[in-house]
C-alpha positions as CSV (number, residue, x, y, z in Angstrom):
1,X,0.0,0.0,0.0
2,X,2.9,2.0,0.4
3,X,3.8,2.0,-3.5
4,X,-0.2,3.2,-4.0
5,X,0.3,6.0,-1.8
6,X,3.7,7.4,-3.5
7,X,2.0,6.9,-6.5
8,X,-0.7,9.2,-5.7
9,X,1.3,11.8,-3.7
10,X,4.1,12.1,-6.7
11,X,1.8,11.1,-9.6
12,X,2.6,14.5,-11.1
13,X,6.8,13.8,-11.2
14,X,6.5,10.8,-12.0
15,X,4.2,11.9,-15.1
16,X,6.3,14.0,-16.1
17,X,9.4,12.0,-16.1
18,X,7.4,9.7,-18.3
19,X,6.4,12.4,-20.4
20,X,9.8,13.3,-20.9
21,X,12.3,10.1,-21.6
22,X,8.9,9.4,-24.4
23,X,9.5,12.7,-25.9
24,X,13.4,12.6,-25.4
25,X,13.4,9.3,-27.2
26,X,11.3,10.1,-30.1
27,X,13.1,13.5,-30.5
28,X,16.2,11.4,-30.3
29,X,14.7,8.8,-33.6
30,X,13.5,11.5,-35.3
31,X,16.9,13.1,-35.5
32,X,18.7,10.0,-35.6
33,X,17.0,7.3,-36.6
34,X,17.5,7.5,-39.8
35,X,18.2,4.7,-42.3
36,X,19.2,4.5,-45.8
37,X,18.3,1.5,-48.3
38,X,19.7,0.5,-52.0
39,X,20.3,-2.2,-54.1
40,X,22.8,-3.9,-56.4
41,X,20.8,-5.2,-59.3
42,X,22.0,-8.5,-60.7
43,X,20.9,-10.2,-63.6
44,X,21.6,-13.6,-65.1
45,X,21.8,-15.0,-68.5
46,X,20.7,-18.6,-69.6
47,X,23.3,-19.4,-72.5
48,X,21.0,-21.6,-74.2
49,X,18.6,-18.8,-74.4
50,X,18.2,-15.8,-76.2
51,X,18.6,-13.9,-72.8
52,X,17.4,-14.3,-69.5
53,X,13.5,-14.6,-70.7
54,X,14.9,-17.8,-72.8
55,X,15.8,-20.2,-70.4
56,X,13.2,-22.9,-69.8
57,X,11.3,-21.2,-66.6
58,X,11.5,-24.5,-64.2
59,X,15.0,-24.1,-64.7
60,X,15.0,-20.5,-64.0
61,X,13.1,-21.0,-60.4
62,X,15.3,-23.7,-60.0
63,X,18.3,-21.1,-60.2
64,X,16.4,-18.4,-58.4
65,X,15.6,-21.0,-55.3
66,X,19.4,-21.6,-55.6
67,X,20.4,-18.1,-55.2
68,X,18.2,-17.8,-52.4
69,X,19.7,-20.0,-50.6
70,X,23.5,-18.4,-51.2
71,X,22.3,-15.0,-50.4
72,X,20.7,-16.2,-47.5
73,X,23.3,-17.7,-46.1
74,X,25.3,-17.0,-43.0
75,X,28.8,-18.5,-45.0
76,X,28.0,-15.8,-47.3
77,X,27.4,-13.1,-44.6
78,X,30.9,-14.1,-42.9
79,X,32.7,-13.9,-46.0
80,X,31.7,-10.5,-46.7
81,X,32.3,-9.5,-43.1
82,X,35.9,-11.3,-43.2
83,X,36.6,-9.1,-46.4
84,X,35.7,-5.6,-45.3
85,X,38.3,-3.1,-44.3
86,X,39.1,-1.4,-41.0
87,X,37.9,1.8,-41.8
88,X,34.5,0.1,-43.1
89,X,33.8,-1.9,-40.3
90,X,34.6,1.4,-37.6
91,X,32.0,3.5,-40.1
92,X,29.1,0.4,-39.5
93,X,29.7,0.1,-36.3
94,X,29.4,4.0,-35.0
95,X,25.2,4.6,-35.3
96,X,24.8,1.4,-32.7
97,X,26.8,3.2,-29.8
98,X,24.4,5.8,-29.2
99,X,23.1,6.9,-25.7
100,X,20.1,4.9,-26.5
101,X,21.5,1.8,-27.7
102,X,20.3,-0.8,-25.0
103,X,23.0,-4.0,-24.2
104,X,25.8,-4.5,-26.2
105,X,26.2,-3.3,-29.7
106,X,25.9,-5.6,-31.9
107,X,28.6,-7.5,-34.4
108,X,29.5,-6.6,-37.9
109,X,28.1,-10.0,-38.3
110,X,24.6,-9.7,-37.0
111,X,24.8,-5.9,-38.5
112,X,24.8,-7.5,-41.7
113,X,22.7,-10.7,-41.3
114,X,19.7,-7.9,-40.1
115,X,20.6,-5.7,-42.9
116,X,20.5,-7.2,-45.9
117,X,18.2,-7.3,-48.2
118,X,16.9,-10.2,-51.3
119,X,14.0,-8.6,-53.6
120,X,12.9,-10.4,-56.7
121,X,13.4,-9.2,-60.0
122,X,11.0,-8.6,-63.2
123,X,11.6,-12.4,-63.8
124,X,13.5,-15.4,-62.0
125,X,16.9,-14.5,-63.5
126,X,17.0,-10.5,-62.0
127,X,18.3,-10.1,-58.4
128,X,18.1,-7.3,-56.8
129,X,20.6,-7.7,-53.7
130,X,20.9,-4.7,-51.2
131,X,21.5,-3.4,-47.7
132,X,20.0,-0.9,-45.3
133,X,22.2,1.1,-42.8
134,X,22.4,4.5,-40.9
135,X,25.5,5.4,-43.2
136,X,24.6,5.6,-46.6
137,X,27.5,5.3,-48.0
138,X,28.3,1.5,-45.4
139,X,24.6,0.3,-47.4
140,X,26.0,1.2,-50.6
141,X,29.7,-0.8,-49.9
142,X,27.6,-3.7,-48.4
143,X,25.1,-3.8,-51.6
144,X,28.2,-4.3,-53.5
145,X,29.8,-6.4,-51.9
146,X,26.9,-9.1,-51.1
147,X,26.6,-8.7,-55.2
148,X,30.1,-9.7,-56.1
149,X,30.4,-12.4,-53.3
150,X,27.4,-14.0,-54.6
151,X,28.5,-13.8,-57.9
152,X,32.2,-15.2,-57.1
153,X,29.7,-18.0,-55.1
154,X,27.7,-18.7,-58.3
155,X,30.3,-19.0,-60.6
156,X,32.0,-21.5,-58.1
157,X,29.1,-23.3,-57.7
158,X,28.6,-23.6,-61.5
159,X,31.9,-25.0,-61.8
160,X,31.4,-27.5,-59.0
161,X,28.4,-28.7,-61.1
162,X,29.7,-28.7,-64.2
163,X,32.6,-30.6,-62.5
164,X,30.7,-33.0,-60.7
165,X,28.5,-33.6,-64.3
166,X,31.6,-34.8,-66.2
167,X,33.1,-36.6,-63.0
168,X,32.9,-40.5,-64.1
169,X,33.7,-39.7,-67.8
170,X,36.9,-37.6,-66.9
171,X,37.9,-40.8,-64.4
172,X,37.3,-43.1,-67.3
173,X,39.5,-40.8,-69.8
174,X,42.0,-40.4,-67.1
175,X,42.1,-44.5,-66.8
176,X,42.5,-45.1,-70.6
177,X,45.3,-42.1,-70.7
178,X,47.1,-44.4,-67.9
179,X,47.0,-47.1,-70.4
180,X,48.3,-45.1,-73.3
181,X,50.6,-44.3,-70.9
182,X,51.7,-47.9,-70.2
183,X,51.5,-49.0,-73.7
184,X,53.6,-46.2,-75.4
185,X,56.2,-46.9,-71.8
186,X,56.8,-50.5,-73.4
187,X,57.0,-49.5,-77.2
188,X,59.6,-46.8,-75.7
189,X,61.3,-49.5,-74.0
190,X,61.8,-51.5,-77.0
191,X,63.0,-49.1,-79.5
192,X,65.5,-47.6,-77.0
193,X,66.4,-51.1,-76.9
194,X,67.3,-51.9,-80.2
195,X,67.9,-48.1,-81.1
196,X,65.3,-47.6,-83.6
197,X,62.7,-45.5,-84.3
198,X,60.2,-48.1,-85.2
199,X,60.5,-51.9,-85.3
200,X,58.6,-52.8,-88.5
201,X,60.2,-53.7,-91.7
202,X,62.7,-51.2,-92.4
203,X,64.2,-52.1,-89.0
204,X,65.8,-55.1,-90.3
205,X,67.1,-53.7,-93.5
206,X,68.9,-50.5,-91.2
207,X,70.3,-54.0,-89.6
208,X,71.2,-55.5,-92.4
209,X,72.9,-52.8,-94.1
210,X,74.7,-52.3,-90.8
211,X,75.7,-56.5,-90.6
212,X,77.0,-55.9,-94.0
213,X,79.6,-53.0,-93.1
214,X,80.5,-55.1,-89.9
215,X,81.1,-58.2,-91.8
216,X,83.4,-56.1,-94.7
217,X,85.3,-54.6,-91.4
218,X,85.6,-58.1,-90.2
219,X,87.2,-59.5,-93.3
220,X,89.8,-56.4,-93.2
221,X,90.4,-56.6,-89.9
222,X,91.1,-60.1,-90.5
223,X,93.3,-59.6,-93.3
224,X,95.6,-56.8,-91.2
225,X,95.7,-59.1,-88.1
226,X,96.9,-62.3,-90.4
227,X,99.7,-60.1,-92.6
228,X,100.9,-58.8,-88.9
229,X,100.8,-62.3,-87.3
230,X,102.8,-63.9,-90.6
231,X,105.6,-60.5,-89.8
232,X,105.5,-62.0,-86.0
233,X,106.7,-65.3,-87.4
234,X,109.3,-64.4,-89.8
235,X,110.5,-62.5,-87.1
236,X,110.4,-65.4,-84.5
237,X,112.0,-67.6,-87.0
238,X,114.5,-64.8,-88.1
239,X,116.1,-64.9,-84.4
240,X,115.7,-68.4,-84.4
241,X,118.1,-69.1,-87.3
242,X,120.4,-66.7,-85.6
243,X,119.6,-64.5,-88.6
244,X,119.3,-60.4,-88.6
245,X,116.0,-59.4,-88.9
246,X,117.5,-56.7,-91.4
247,X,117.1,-59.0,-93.5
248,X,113.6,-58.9,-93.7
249,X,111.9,-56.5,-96.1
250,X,109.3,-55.1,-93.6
251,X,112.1,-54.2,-91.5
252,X,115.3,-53.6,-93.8
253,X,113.2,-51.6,-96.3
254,X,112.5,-48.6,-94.1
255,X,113.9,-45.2,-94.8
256,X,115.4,-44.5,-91.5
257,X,116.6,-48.2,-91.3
258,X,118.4,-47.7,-94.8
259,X,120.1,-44.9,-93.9
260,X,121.3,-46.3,-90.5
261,X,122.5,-49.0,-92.6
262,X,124.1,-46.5,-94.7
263,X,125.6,-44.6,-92.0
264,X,127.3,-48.1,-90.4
265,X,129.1,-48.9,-94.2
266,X,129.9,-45.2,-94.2
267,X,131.9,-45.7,-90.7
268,X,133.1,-49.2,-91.1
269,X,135.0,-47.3,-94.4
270,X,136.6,-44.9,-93.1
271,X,137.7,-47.1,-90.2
272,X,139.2,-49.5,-92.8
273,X,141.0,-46.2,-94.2
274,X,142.3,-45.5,-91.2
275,X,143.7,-49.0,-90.7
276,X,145.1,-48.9,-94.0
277,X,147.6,-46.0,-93.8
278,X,149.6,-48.3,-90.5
279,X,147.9,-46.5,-87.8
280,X,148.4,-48.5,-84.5
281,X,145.9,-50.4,-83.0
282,X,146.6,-48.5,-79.8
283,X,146.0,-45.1,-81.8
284,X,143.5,-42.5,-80.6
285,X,142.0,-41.8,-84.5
286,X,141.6,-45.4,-84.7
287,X,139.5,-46.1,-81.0
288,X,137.6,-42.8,-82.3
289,X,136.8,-44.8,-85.5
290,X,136.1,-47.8,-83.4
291,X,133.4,-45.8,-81.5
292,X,132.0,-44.3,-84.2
293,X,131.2,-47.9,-86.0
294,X,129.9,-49.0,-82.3
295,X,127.7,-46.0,-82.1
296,X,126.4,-46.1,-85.7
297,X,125.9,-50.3,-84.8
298,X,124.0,-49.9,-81.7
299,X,122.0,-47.2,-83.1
300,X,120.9,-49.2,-86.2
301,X,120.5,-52.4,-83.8
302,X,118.2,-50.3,-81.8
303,X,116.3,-48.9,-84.7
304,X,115.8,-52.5,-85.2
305,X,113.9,-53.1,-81.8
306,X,111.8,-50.4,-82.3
307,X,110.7,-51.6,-85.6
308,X,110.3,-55.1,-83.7
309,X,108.3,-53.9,-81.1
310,X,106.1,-51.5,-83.4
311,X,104.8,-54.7,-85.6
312,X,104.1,-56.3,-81.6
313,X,102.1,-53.2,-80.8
314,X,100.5,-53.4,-84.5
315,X,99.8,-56.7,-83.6
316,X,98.0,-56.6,-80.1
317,X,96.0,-53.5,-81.8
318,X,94.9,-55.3,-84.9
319,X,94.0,-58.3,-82.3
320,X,91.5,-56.0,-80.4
321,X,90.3,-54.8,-83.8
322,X,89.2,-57.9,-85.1
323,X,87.5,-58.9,-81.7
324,X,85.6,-55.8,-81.4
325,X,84.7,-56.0,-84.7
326,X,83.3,-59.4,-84.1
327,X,81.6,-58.6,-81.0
328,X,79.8,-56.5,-82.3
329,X,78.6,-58.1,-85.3
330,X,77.6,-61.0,-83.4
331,X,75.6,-58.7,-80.9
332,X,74.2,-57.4,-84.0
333,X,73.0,-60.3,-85.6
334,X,71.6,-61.4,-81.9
335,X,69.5,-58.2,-82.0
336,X,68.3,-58.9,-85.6
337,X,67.5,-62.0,-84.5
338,X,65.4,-60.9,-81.8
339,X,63.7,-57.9,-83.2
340,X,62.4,-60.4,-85.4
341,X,61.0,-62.2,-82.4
342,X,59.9,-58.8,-80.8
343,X,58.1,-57.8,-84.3
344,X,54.8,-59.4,-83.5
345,X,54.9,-58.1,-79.9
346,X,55.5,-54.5,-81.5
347,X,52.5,-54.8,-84.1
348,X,50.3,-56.0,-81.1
349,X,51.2,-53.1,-78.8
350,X,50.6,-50.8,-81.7
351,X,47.6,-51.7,-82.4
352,X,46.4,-51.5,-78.7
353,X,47.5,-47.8,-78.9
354,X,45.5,-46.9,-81.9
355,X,42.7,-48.4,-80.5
356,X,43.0,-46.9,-77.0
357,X,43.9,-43.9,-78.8
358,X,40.7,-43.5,-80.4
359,X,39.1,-45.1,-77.2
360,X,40.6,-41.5,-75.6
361,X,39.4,-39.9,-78.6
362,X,35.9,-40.8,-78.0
363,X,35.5,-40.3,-74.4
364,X,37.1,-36.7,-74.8
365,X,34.6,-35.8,-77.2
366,X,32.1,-36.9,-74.8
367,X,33.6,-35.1,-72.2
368,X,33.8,-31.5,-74.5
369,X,30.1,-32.5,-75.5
370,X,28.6,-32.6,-71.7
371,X,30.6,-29.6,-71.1
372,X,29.0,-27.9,-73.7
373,X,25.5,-28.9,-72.4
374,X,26.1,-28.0,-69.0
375,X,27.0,-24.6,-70.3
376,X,24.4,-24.3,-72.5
377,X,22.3,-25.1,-69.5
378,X,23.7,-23.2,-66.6
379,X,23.1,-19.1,-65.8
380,X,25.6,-16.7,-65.6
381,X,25.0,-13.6,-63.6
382,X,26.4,-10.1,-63.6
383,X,26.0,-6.6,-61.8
384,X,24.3,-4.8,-64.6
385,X,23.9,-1.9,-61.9
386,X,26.3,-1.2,-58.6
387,X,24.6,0.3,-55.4
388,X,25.0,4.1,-55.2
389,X,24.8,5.6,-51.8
390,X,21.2,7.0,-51.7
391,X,20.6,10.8,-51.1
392,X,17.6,10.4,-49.3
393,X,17.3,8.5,-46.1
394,X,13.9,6.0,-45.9
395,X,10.9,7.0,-44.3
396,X,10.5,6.8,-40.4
397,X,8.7,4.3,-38.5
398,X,6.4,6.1,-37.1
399,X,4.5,3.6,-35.3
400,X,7.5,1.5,-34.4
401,X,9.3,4.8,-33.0
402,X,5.6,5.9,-31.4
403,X,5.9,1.9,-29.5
404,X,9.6,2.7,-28.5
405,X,9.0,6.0,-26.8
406,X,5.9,4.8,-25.2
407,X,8.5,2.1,-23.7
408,X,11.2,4.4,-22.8
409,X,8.5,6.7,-21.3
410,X,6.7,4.1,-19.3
411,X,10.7,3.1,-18.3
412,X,11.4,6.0,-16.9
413,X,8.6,6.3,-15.1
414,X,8.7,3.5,-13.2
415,X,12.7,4.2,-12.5
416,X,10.9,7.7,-11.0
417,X,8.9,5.8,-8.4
418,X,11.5,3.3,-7.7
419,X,13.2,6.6,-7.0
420,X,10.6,8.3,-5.1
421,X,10.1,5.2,-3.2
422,X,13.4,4.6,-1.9
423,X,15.0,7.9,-1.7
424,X,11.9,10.1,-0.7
425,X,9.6,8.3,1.3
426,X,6.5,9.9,2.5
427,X,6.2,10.6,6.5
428,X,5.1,7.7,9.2
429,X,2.3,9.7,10.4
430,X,0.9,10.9,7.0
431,X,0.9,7.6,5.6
432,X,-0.6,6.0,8.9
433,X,-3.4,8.8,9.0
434,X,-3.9,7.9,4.8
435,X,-4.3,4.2,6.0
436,X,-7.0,5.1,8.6
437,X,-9.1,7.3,6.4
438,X,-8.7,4.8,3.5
439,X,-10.2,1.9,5.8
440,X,-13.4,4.1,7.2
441,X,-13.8,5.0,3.9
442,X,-13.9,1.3,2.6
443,X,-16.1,0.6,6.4
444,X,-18.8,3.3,5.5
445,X,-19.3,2.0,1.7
446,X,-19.4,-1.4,3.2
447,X,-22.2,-0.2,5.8
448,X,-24.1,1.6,3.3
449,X,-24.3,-1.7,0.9
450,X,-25.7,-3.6,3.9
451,X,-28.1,-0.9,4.7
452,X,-29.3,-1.1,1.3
């Protein structure tokens, strides 16, 4: 009863702070309240229409329900929220810390799930995509950017679909290009084998044309080594008989050997000279023609061994020739042999590549065909007009500004007789003597019923 009477004694204050926070409030919309609303208009184009009124219309609703459900989308709300700037999200944030703003002010997130706005075109294929905000120019940047994420979303989701369409024939192409693969590895391997660029017919006449220059070295090298083995033995037998090997032609008929020769008879003359005109055999002209015999001797003796050893070396050189020579023929005419063998194997493996070749050949064509018809069947979208920051802010909610103040007013009010209640109580007595006159006055009305 207490509450009743402070009501009644300070029903005027409190009125008035009522009457005041409603009108301070609504003042307070009226200046600030203010909101501003624009669009991004998007349109898409069927490509297997004329434009966007071509497409087959279940397919347009179809892509319409689709966009929907990007734009409505809290992925799509985060991404754009992720993707504004510094300066952007101080700007969209300022109008929601206010005086007025009750609890905490909200995220750039839930600014922009509560602000954006999905209105449907002339048709199923026009979008118009926008935003509303106290900063005109934040509703404009938002617009935009909802437009280009959902258009950076559709495309993505376009290629998903056409990716998921052509899924099973690209892992079939992919298996029979593995095949090629395999097939062409073992062709490789042959021809790198046998060091030709094809193993079909005129493989074995490049081999025979090549046995044929082999087996012509052979027979020379064959020819050198015996005429080098028969000098070998004349020399053997030369030594053996206790004979000079001057005496063979091979040896005695070289120039430098001749003139060695030459140079000995030369000395042994003049030596015989010298003897001849009584010198002693003690005499210093005569040891000096000695010597000069010795010299011209050992010099011509060693001429000799060289030649020797140069038919050895010609020898052990012509040996190696010949077996080189006949290595490789023979590892020629074991590779004719078997290319002959691999032949067949080669034909078969070519024909399983031109056969998985235009197995691949096929499958691609499929592949660029269901391409082509998901294209032809998908819609592209583009902004044929960006959001401009609108000059003129939206009507006010009148009613829904009239229902706030009435709140605010009927808040402060009651915050006034909390007030009034605690702080400023009314007197013992006064409110004791209000108690007694309100219970005779209920008594006597009570009485009076009775009475009636």
């Amino acid at each position: 009863m207490k509450l009743l009477y402070v009501i009644r004694q300070r029903r005027s204050a409190i009125i008035a702070v009522c009457l005041v926070s409603a009108a301070a409030y609504f003042v307070h919309g009226v200046l600030t309240r203010r909101e501003y609303t624009t669009f991004a208009l998007v349109q898409g184009f069927a490509s297997g229409g004329s434009g966007p009124a071509g497409s087959p219309p279940t397919a347009a609703n179809e892509d319409f329900n689709t966009n929907i459900r990007i734009l409505q989308s809290s992925e799509l709300a985060q991404s754009v929220a992720a993707k504004l700037s510094d300066a952007d999200r101080g700007r969209m944030l300022a109008p929601y810390t206010s005086l007025f703003q009750m609890g905490p002010a909200p995220s750039v997130a839930q600014i922009i799930l509560e602000g954006r706005l999905i209105s449907p075109g002339p048709s199923a294929l026009n979008l118009d995509v926008g935003f509303r905000h106290p900063d005109p120019v934040i509703a404009a940047t938002l617009a935009n950017a909802f437009a280009g994420e959902f258009l950076r979303r559709h495309d993505a989701l376009n290629a998903d679909k056409a990716k998921s369409m052509v899924a099973a024939l690209q892992a079939a192409a992919d298996a029979q290009q593995k095949k090629i693969d395999a097939i062409q590895s073992q062709m490789d391997e042959l021809t790198q084998k046998y060091g030709v660029t094809n193993i079909d017919a005129t493989s074995t006449t490049v081999f025979a044309s090549a046995i044929e220059e082999l087996n012509k070295k052979v027979i020379l090298d064959k020819a050198k080594l015996d005429e080098l083995m028969l000098r070998g033995q004349q020399i053997q037998q030369q030594v053996s008989n206790s004979k000079s090997i001057l005496e063979l032609n091979f040896i005695g008929s070289q120039s430098h050997i001749v003139a060695l020769e030459q140079a000995v008879q030369a000395a042994a003359d003049q030596l015989k000279i010298l003897q001849s005109q009584g010198y002693a055999d003690e005499a210093p002209i005569l040891a000096e023609g000695k010597g000069r015999v010795d010299a011209a001797i050992k010099e011509l003796n060693d001429a000799a061994g060289a030649a020797v050893k140069q038919v050895a070396a010609d020898l052990e050189a012509a040996q190696n020739n010949y077996s080189q020579s006949v290595d490789r023929l023979t590892s020629l005419q074991k590779q004719t042999q078997e290319l002959s063998q691999q032949r067949a194997r080669f034909d078969a493996l070519r024909n399983d590549l031109n056969t998985a070749l235009q197995m691949h050949s096929k499958q691609e064509l499929a592949i660029s065909d269901e391409q082509t018809k998901t294209k032809l069947n998908e819609v592209t979208y583009s902004i044929v007009a960006r959001a401009e920051a609108p000059p003129t802010a939206d009507p006010l909610p009148w009613l829904n500004l009239v229902l706030h103040s009435l709140g605010w007013g009927l808040g402060g009010g009651l915050l006034a007789l909390a007030g009034f209640a605690v702080f400023l109580p009314p007197p013992v007595e006064q409110h004791q003597e209000y108690e007694r006159r309100r219970r005779r006055h209920r008594h006597f009305h009570s009485s009076s019923r009775r009475r009636e």
